[in-house]
C-alpha positions as CSV (number, residue, x, y, z in Angstrom):
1,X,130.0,3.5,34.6
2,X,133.5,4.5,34.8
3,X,134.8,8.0,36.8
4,X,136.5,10.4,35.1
5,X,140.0,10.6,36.1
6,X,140.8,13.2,38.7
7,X,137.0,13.6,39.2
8,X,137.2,11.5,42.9
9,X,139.8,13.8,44.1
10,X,138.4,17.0,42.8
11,X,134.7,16.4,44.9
12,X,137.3,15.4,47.9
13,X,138.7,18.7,47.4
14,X,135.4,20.5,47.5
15,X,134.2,18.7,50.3
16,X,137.5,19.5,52.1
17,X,136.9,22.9,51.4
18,X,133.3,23.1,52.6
19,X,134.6,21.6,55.9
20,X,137.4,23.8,56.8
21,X,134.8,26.8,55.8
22,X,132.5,25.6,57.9
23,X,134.6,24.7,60.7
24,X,135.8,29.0,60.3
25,X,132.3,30.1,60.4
26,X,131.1,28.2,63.3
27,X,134.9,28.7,65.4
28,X,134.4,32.5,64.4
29,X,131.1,32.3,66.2
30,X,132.9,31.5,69.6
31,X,136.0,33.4,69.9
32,X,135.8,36.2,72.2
33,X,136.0,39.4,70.2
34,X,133.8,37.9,67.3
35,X,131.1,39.6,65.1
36,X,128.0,40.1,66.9
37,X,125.6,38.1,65.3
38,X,121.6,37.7,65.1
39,X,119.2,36.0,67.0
40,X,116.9,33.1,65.1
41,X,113.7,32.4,66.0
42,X,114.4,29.0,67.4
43,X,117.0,30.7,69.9
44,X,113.7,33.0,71.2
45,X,111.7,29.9,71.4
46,X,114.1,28.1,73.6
47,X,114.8,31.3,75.9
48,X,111.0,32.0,75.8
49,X,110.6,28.4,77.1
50,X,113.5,28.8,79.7
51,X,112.2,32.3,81.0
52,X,108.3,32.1,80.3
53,X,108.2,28.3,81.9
54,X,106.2,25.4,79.3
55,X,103.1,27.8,79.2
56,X,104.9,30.0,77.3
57,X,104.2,28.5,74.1
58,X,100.0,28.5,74.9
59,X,99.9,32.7,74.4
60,X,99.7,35.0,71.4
61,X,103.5,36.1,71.3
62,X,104.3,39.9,69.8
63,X,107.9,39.9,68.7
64,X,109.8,42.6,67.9
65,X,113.6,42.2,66.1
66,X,116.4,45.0,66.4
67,X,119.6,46.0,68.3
68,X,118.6,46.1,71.5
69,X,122.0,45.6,72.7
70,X,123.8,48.1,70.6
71,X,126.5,45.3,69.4
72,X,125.0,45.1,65.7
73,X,123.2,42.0,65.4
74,X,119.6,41.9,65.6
75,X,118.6,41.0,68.8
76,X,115.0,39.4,69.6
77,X,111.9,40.6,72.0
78,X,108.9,38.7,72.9
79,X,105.9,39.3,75.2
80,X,102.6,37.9,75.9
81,X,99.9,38.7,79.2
82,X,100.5,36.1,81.2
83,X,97.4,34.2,82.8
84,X,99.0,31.4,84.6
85,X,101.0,33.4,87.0
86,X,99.4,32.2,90.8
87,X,100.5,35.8,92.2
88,X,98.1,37.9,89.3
89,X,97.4,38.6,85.7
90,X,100.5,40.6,84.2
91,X,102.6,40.6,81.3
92,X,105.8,38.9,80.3
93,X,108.4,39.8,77.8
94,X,112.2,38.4,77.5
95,X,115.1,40.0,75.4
96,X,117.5,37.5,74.1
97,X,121.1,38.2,72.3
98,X,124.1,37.0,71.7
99,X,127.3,37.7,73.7
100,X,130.8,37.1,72.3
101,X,128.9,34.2,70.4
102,X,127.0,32.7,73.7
103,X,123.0,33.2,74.1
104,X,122.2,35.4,76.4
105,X,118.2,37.0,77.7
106,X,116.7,39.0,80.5
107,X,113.1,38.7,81.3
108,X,110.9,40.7,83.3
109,X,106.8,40.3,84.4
110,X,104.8,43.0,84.8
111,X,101.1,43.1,86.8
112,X,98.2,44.6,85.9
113,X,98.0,46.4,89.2
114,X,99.3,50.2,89.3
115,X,99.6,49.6,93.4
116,X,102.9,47.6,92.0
117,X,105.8,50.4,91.1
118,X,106.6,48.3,87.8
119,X,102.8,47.6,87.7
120,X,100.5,48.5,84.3
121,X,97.2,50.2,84.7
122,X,94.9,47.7,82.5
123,X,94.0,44.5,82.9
124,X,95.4,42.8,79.9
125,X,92.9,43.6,77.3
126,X,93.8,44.4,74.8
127,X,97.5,43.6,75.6
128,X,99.6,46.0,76.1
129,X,101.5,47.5,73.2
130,X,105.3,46.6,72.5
131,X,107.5,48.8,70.2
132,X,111.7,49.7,70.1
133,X,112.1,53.2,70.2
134,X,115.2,54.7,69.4
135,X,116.4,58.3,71.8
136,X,119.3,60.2,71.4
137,X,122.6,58.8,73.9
138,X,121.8,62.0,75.5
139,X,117.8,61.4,76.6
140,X,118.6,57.5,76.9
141,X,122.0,59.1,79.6
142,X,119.3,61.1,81.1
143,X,116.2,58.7,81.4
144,X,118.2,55.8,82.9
145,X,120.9,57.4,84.7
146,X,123.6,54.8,83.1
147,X,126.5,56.6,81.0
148,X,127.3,54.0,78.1
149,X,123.5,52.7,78.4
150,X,121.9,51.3,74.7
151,X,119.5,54.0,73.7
152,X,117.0,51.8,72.0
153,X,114.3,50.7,74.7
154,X,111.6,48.3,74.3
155,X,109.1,50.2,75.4
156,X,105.5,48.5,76.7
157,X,102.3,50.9,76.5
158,X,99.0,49.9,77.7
159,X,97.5,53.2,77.1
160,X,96.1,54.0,80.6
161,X,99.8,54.2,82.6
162,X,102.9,56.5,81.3
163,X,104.7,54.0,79.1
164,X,107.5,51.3,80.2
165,X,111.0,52.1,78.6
166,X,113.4,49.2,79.3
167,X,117.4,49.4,78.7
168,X,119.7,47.0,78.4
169,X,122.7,47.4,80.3
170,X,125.6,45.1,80.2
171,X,127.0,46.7,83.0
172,X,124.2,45.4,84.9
173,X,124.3,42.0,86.7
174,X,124.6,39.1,84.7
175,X,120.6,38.1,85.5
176,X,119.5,41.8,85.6
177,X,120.7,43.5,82.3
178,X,116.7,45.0,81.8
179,X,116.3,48.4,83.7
180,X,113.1,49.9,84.1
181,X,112.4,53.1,83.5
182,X,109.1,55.1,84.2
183,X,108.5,58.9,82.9
């Protein structure tokens, strides 16, 4: 079988190409300064596995996708009522997002015991509900008390207690960028 002349150094040339594309796409991804960009599922499974400890993967996950971080990429919730926790029953969601191209989450846990003044009201069944609900800059500048504050909160319901709203705030410490809000 003989090769076309030129044909060798034409696929070369594509597969040049294709390399120094790539190479763009995945050095954009790093600078600082770069487009925000989305959350996959296998980066929530790893900082659900992180965050949630190696039970994490045993519970019924809800997930929720949107921008919870108000940078434009889709950003990634998850949260399941947590059995395994020695200290009580409660629920446990993590956020995870992407800052100028690195990974970054927040997690909090929640009891079931309104004594706590984060706690829930039920006892984990049903679950409680999650949800993303969009305010105004206005109500989300009122609620939380934080000027430049993201107003979309993931909000957690379990139908007996006024709802959980949590912001994220990048202003916030680096390990602490959820902040609860209660009506």
């Amino acid at each position: 079988m003989s090769e076309r002349p030129g044909a060798r150094k034409s696929s070369e040339k594509g597969l040049g190409m294709r390399v120094i594309c790539l190479a763009l796409v995945l050095f954009g991804a790093v600078l600082p300064g770069a487009a925000a960009q989305d959350v996959s599922d296998g980066d929530l499974a790893s900082q659900m596995r992180v965050r949630g400890g190696q039970n994490a993967f045993l519970y019924d996950w809800q997930r929720l996708t949107g921008d919870v971080t108000c940078d434009g990429a889709a950003d990634m919730v998850a949260g399941y009522v947590d059995l395994d926790n020695p200290e009580g029953l409660g629920f446990f969601f993590a956020v995870v997002a992407r800052e100028q191209g690195r990974l970054v989450s927040d997690a909090k846990f929640t009891y079931f015991d309104d004594r706590h003044e984060d706690g829930l009201c039920g006892e984990g069944k049903p679950a409680p509900v999650m949800s993303l609900e969009r305010l105004t800059a206005e109500e989300a500048r009122a609620l939380s008390g934080i000027e430049d504050v993201c107003p979309i909160a993931v909000r957690i319901d379990d139908g007996l207690c006024e709802p959980h709203r949590y912001f994220w705030s990048a202003a916030r410490g680096r390990d602490d960028r959820l902040l609860l809000v209660r009506n």
